[in-house]
C-alpha positions, 0 to 999 in steps of 0.5 A: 500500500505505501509502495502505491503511495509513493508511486503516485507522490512521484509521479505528481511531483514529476508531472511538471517536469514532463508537461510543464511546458506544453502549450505554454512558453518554452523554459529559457536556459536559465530554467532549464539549467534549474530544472536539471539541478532540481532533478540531479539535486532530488535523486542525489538525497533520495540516493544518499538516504538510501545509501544508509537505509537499504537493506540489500546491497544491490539497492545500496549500490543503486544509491551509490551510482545515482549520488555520485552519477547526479552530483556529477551532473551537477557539477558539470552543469554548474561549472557551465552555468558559472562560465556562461555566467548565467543564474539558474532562474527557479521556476514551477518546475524546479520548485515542483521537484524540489518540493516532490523530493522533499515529500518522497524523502519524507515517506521513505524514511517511514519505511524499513526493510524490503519495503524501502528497498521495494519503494526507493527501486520504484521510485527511481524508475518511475523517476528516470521514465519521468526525466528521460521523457522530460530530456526528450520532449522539452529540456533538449529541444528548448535549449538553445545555448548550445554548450547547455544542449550538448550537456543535455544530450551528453548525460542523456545516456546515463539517465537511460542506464539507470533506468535499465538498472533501476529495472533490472533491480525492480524485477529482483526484487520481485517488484512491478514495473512501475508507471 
């Protein structure tokens, strides 16, 4: 019943993040460049609670690779921000996710055990579907610094491995793929 919970907690609090800007004004760079520190920002805590709190040591290692893949994201994007000297403008969608990642983080540390195992797993797939579909359709096509594009597109492939890994750990422990 949680795991359920924490599904629906996460995908409100990415529904901004893939629909935001359908039919409404593309973000500027400076937007985009707040949404991928808030998306990075929010699997970089989920990853470091859970580094501490799984059970199964695949899990940990899951939270592992997402604290040290999205702090170097982060890092990246930050040190391009500073050299086009742009400000990451907070905007709705930043501010959903941050907020979203705070709630989940609230709900997972009430679990224990193969529940939080089962529940963190999840939501990183549901996540990562959230972020790719997110890259896809509107922080790639709507940047227009190139340096800032090229960033995008270079990450993109790590988002998509952990992806499959979220899944491939999903399906072990006997959870469903989430939607």
């Amino acid at each position: 019943m949680r795991t359920s919970t924490l599904l629906v907690a996460a995908t409100i609090a990415l529904a901004p993040l893939a629909g935001a800007y359908a039919g409404a004004t593309a973000p500027t760079d400076a937007q985009i460049a707040a949404i991928v520190v808030a998306a990075n920002q929010v699997d970089i805590d989920a990853g470091k609670l859970a580094t501490g709190k799984a059970q199964s040591p695949d899990v940990k290692a899951l939270a592992e690779r997402m604290v040290v893949d999205h702090s170097g994201v982060n890092e990246k994007a930050g040190a391009l921000v500073k050299k086009l000297q742009v400000t990451p403008q907070a905007n709705p969608t930043s501010e959903s996710l941050l907020q979203g990642g705070k709630d989940n983080l609230a709900k997972l540390r009430g679990l224990q055990g193969a529940e939080f195992d089962k529940s963190y797993v999840a939501h990183e797939v549901t996540y990562h579907e959230a972020v790719i579909d997110a890259l896809d359709k509107t922080l790639i096509p709507n940047a227009k610094n190139k340096e800032l594009h090229d960033l995008l597109v270079q990450v993109r492939p790590a988002f998509v491995s952990h992806l499959e890994h979220a899944r491939h750990l999903q399906s072990k422990l006997g959870g469903a793929a989430s939607k």
